[in-house]
PDB file of N, H, CA, C and O in Angstrom:
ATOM      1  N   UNK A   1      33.058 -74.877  84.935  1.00  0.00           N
ATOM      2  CA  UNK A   1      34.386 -74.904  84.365  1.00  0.00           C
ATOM      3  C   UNK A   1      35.419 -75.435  85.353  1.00  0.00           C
ATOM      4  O   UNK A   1      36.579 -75.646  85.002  1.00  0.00           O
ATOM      5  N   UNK A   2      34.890 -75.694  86.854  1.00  0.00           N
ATOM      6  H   UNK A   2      33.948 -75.522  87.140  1.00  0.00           H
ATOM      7  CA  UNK A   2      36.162 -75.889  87.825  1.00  0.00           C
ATOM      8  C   UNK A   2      36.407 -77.318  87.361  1.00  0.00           C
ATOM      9  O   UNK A   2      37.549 -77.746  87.530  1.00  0.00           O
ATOM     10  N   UNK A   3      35.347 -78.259  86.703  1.00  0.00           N
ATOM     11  H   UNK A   3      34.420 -77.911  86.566  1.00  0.00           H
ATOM     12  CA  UNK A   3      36.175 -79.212  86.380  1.00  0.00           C
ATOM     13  C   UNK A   3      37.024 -79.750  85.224  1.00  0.00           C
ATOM     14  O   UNK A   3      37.831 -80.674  85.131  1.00  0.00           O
ATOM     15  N   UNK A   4      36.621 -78.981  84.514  1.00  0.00           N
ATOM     16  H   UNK A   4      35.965 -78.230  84.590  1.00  0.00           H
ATOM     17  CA  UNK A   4      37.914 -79.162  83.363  1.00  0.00           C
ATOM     18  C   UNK A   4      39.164 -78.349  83.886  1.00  0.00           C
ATOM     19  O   UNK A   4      40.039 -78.236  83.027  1.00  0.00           O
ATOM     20  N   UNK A   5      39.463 -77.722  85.175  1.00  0.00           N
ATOM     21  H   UNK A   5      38.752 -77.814  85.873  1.00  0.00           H
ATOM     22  CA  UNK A   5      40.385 -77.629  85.496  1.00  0.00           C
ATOM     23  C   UNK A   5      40.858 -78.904  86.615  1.00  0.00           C
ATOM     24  O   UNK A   5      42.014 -78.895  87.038  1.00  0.00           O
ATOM     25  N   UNK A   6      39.979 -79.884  87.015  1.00  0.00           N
ATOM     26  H   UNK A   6      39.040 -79.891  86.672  1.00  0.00           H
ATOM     27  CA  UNK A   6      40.558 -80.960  87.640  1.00  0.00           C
ATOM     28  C   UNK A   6      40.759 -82.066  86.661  1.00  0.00           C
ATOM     29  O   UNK A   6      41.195 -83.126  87.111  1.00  0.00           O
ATOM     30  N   UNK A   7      40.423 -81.940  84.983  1.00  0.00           N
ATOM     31  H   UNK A   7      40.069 -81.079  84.618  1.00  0.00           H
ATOM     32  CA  UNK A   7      40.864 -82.944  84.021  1.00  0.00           C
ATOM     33  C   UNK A   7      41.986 -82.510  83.635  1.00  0.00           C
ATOM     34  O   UNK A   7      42.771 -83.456  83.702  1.00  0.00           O
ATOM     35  N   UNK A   8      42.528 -81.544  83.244  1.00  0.00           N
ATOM     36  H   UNK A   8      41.891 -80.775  83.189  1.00  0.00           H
ATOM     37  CA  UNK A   8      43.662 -80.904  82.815  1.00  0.00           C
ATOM     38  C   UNK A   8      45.249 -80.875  83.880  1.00  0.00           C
ATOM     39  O   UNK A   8      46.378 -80.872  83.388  1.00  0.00           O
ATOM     40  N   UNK A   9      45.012 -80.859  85.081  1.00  0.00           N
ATOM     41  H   UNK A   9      44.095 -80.861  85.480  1.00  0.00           H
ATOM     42  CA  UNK A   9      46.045 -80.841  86.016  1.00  0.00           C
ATOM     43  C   UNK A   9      47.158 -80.997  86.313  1.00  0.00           C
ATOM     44  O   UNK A   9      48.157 -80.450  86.780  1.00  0.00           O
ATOM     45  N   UNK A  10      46.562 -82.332  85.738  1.00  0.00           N
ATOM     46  H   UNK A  10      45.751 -82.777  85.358  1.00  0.00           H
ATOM     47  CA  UNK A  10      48.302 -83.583  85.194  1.00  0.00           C
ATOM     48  C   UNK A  10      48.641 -82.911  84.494  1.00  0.00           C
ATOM     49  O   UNK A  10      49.862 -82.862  84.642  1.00  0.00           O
ATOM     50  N   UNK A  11      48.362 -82.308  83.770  1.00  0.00           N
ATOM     51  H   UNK A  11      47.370 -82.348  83.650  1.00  0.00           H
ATOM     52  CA  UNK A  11      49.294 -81.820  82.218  1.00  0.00           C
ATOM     53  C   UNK A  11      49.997 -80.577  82.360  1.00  0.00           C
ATOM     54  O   UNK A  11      50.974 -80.420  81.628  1.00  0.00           O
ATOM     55  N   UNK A  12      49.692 -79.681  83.150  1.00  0.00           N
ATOM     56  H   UNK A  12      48.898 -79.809  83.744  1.00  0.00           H
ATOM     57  CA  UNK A  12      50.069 -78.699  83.535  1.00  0.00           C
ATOM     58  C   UNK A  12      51.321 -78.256  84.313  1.00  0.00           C
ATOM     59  O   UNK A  12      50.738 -77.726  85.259  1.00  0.00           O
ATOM     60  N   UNK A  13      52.347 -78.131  84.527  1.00  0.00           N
ATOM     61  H   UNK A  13      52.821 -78.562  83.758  1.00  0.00           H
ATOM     62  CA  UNK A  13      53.778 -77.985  85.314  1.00  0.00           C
ATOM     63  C   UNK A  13      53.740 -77.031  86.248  1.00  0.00           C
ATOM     64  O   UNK A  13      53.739 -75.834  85.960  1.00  0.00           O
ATOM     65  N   UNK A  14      53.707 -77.456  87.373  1.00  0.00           N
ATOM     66  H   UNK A  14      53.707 -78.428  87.608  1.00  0.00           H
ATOM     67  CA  UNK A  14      54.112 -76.374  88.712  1.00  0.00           C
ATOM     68  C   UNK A  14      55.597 -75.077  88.226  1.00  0.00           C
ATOM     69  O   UNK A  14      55.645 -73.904  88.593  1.00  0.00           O
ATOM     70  N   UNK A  15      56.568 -75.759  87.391  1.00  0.00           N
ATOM     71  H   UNK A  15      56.530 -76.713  87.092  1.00  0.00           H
ATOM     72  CA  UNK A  15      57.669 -74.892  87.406  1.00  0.00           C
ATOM     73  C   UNK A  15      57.721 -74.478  85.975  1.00  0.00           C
ATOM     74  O   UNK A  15      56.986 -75.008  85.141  1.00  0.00           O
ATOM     75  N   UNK A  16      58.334 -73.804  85.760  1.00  0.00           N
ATOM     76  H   UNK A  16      58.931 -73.374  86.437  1.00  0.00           H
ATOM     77  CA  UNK A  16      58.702 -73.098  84.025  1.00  0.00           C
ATOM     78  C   UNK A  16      57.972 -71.848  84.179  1.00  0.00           C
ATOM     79  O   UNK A  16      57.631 -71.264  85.207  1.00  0.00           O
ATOM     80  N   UNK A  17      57.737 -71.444  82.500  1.00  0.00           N
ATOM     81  H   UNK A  17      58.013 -71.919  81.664  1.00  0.00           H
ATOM     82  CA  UNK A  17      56.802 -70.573  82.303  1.00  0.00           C
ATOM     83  C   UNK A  17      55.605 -71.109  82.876  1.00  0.00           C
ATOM     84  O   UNK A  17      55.140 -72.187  83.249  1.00  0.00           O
ATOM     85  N   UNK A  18      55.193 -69.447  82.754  1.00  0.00           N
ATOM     86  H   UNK A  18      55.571 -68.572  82.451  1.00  0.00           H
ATOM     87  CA  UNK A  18      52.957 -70.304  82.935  1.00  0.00           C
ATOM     88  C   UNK A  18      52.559 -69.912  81.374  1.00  0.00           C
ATOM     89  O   UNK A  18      52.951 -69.132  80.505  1.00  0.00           O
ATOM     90  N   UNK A  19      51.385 -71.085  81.574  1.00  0.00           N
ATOM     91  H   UNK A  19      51.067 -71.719  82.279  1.00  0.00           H
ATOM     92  CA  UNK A  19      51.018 -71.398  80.416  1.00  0.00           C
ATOM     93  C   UNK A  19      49.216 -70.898  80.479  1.00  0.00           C
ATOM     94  O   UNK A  19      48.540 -70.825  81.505  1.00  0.00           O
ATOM     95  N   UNK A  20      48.693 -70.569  78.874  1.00  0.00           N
ATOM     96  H   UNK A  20      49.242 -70.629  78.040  1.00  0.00           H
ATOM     97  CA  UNK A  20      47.620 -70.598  78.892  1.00  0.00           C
ATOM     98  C   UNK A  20      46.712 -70.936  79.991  1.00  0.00           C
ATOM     99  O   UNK A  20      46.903 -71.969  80.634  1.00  0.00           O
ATOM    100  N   UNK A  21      45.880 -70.262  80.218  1.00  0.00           N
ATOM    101  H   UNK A  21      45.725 -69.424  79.696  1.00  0.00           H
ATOM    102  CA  UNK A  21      44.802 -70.638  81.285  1.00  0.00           C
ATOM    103  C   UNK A  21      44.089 -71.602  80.530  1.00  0.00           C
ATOM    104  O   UNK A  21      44.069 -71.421  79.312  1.00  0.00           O
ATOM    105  N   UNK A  22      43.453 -72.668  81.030  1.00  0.00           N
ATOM    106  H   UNK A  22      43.469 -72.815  82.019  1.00  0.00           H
ATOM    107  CA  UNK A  22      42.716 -73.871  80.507  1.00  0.00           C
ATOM    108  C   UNK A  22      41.669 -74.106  79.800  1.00  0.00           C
ATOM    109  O   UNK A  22      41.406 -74.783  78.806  1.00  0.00           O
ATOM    110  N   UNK A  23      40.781 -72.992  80.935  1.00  0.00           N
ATOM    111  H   UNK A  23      40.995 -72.442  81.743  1.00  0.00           H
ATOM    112  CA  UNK A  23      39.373 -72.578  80.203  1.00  0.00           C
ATOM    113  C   UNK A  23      39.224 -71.303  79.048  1.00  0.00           C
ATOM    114  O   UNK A  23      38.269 -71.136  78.289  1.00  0.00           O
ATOM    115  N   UNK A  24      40.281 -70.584  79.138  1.00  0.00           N
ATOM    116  H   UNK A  24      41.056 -70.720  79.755  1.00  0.00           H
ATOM    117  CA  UNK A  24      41.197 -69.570  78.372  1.00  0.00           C
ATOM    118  C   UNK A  24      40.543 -69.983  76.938  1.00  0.00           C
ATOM    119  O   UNK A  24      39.630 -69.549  76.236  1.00  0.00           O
ATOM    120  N   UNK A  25      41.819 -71.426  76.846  1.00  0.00           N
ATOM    121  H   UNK A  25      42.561 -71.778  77.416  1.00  0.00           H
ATOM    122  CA  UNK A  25      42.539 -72.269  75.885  1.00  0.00           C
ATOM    123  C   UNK A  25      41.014 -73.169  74.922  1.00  0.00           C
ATOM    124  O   UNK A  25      40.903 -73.506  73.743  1.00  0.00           O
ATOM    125  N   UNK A  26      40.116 -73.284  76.054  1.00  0.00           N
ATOM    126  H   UNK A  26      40.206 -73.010  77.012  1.00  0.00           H
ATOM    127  CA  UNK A  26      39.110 -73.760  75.227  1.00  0.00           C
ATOM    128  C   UNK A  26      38.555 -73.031  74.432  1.00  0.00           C
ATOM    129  O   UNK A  26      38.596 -73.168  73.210  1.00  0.00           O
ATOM    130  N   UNK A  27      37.886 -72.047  75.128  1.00  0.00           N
ATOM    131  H   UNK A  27      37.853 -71.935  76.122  1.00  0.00           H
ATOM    132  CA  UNK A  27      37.203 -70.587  74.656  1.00  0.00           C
ATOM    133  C   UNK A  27      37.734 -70.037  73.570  1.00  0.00           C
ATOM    134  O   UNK A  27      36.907 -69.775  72.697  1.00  0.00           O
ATOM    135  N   UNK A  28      39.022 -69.732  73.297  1.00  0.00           N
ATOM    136  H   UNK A  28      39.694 -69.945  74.007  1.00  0.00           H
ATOM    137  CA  UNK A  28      39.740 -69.545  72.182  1.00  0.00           C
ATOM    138  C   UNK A  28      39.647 -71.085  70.723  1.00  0.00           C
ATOM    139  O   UNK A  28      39.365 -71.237  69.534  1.00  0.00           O
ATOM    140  N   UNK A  29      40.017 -71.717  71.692  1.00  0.00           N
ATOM    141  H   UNK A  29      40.245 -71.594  72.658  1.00  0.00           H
ATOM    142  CA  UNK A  29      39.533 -73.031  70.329  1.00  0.00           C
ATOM    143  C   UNK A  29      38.109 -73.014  69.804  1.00  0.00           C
ATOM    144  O   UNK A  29      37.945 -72.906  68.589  1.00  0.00           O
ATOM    145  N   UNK A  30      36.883 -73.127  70.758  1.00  0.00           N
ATOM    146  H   UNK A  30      37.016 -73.215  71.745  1.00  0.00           H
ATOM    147  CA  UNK A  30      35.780 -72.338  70.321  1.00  0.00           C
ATOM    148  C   UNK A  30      35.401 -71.655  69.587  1.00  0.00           C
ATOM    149  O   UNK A  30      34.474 -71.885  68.811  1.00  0.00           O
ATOM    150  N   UNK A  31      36.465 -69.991  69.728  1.00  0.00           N
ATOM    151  H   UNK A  31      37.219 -69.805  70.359  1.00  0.00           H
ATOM    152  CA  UNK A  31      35.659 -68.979  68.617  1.00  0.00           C
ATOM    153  C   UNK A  31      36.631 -69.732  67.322  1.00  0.00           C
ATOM    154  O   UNK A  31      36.442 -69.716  66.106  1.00  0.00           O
ATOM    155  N   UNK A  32      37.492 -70.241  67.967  1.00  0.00           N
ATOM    156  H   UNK A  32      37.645 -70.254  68.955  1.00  0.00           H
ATOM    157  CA  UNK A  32      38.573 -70.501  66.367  1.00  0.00           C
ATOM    158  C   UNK A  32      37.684 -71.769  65.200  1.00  0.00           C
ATOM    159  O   UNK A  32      37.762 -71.792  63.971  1.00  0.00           O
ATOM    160  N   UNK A  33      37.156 -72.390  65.797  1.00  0.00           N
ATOM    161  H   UNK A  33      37.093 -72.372  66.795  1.00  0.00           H
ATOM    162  CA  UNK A  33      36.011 -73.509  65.040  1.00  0.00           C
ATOM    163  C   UNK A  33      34.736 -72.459  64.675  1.00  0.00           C
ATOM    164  O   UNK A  33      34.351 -72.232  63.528  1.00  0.00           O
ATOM    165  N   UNK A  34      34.288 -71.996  65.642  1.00  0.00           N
ATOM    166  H   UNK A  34      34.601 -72.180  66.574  1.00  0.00           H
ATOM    167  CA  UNK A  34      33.092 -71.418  64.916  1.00  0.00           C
ATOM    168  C   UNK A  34      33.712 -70.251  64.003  1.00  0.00           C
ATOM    169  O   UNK A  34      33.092 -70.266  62.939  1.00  0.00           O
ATOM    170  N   UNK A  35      34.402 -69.543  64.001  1.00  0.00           N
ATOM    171  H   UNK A  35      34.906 -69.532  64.865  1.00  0.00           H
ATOM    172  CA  UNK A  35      34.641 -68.283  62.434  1.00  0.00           C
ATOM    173  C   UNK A  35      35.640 -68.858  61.972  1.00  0.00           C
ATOM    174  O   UNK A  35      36.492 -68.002  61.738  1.00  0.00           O
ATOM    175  N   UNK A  36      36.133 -70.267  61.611  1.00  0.00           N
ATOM    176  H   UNK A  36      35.441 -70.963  61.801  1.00  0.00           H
ATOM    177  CA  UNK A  36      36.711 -70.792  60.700  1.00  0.00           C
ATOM    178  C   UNK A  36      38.294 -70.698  60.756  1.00  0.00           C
ATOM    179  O   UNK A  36      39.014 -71.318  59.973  1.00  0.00           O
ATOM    180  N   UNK A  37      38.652 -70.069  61.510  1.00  0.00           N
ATOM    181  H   UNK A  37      38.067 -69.565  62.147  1.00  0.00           H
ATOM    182  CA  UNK A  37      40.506 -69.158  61.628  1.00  0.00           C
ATOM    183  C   UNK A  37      41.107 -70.718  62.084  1.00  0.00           C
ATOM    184  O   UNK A  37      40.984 -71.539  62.992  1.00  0.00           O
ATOM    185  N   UNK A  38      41.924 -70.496  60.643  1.00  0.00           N
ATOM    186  H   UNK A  38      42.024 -69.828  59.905  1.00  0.00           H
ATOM    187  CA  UNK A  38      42.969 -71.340  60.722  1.00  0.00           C
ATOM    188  C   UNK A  38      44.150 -71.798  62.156  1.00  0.00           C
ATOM    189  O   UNK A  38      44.339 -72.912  62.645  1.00  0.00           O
ATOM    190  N   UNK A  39      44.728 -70.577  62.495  1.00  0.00           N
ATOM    191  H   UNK A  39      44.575 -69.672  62.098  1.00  0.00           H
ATOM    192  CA  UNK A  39      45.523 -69.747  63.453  1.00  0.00           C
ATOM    193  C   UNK A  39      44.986 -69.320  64.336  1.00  0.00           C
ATOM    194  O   UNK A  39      43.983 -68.609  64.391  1.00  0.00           O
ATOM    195  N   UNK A  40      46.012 -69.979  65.572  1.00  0.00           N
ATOM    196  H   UNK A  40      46.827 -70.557  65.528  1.00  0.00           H
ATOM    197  CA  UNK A  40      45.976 -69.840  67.064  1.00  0.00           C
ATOM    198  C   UNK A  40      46.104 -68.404  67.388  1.00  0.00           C
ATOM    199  O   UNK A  40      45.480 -67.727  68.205  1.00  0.00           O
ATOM    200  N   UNK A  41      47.455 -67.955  66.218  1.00  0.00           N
ATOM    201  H   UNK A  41      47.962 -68.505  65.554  1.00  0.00           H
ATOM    202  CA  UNK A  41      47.612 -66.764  66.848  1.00  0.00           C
ATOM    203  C   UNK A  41      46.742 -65.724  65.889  1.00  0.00           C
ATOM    204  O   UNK A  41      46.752 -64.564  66.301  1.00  0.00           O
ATOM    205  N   UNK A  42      46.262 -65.878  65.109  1.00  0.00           N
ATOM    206  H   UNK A  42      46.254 -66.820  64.774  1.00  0.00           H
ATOM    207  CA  UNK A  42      45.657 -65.053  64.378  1.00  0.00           C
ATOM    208  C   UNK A  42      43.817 -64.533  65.657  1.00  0.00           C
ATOM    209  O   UNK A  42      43.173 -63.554  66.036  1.00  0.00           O
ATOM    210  N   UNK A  43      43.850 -66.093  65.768  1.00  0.00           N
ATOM    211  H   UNK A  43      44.373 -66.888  65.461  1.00  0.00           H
ATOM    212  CA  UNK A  43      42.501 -65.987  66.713  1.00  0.00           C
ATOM    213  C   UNK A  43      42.760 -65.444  68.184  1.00  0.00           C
ATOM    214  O   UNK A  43      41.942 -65.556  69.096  1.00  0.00           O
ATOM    215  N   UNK A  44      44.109 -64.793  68.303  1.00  0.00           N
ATOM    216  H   UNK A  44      44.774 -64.703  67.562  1.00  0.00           H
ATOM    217  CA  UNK A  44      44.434 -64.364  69.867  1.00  0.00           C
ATOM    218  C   UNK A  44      44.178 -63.260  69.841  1.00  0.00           C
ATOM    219  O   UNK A  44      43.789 -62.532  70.755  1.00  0.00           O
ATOM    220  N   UNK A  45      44.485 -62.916  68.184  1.00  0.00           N
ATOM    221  H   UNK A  45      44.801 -63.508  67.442  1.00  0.00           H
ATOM    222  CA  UNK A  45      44.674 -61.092  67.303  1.00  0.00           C
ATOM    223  C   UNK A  45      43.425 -60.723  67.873  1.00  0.00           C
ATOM    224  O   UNK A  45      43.035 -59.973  68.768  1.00  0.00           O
ATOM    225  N   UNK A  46      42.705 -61.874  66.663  1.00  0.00           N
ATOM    226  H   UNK A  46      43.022 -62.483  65.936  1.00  0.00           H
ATOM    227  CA  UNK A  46      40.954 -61.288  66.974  1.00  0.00           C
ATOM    228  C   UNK A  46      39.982 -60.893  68.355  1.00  0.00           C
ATOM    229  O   UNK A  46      39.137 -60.004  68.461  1.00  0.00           O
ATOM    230  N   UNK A  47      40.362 -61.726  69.178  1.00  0.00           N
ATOM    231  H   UNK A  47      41.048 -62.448  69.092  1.00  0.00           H
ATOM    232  CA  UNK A  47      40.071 -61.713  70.463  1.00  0.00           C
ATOM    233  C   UNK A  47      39.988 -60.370  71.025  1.00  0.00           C
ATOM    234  O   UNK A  47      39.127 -59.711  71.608  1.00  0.00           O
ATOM    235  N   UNK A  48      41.419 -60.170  70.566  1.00  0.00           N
ATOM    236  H   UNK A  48      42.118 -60.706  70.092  1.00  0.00           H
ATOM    237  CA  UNK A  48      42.292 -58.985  71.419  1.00  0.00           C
ATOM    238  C   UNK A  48      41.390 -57.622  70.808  1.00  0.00           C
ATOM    239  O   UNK A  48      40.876 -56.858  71.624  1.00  0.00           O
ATOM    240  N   UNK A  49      41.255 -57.406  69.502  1.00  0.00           N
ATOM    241  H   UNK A  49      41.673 -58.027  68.839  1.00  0.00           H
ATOM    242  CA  UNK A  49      40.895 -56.562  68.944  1.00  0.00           C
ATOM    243  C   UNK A  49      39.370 -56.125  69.178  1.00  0.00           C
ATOM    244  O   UNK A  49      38.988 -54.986  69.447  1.00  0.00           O
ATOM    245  N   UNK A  50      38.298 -57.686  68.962  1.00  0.00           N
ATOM    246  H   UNK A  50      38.609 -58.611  68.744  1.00  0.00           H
ATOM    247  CA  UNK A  50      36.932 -57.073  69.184  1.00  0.00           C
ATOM    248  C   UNK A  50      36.453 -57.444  71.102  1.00  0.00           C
ATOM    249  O   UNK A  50      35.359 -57.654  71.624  1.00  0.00           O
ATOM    250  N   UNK A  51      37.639 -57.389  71.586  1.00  0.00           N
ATOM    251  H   UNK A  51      38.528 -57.218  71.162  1.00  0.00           H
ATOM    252  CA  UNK A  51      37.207 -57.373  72.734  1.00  0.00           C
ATOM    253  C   UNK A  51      37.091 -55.919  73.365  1.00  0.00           C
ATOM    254  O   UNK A  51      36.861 -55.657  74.546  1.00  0.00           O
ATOM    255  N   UNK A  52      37.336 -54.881  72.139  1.00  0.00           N
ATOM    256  H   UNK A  52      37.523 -55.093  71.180  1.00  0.00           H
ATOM    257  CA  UNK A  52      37.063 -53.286  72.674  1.00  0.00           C
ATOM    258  C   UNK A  52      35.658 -53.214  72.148  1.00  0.00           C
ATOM    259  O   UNK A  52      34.994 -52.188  72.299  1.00  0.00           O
TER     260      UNK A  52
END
């Protein structure tokens, strides 16, 4: 995974908020394609929930 954090880099801003972690951001797009969830944030819900 360290290198999809040296493809991503550029895109990322030293100043502002912080943003999603990268490999985070995939992993979440992942489960969101495989169980079909429309929603980013719906699939953050899920995460959150069956990660007990």
């Amino acid at each position: 995974m360290s290198s999809l954090y040296d493809l991503v880099k550029d895109m990322y801003s030293e100043v502002g908020r912080s943003s999603i972690d990268s490999v985070i951001l995939v992993k979440l797009t992942f489960v969101q394609f495989t169980f079909c969830i429309r929603s980013m944030r719906k699939t953050i819900e899920k995460a959150e929930t069956n990660m007990a």
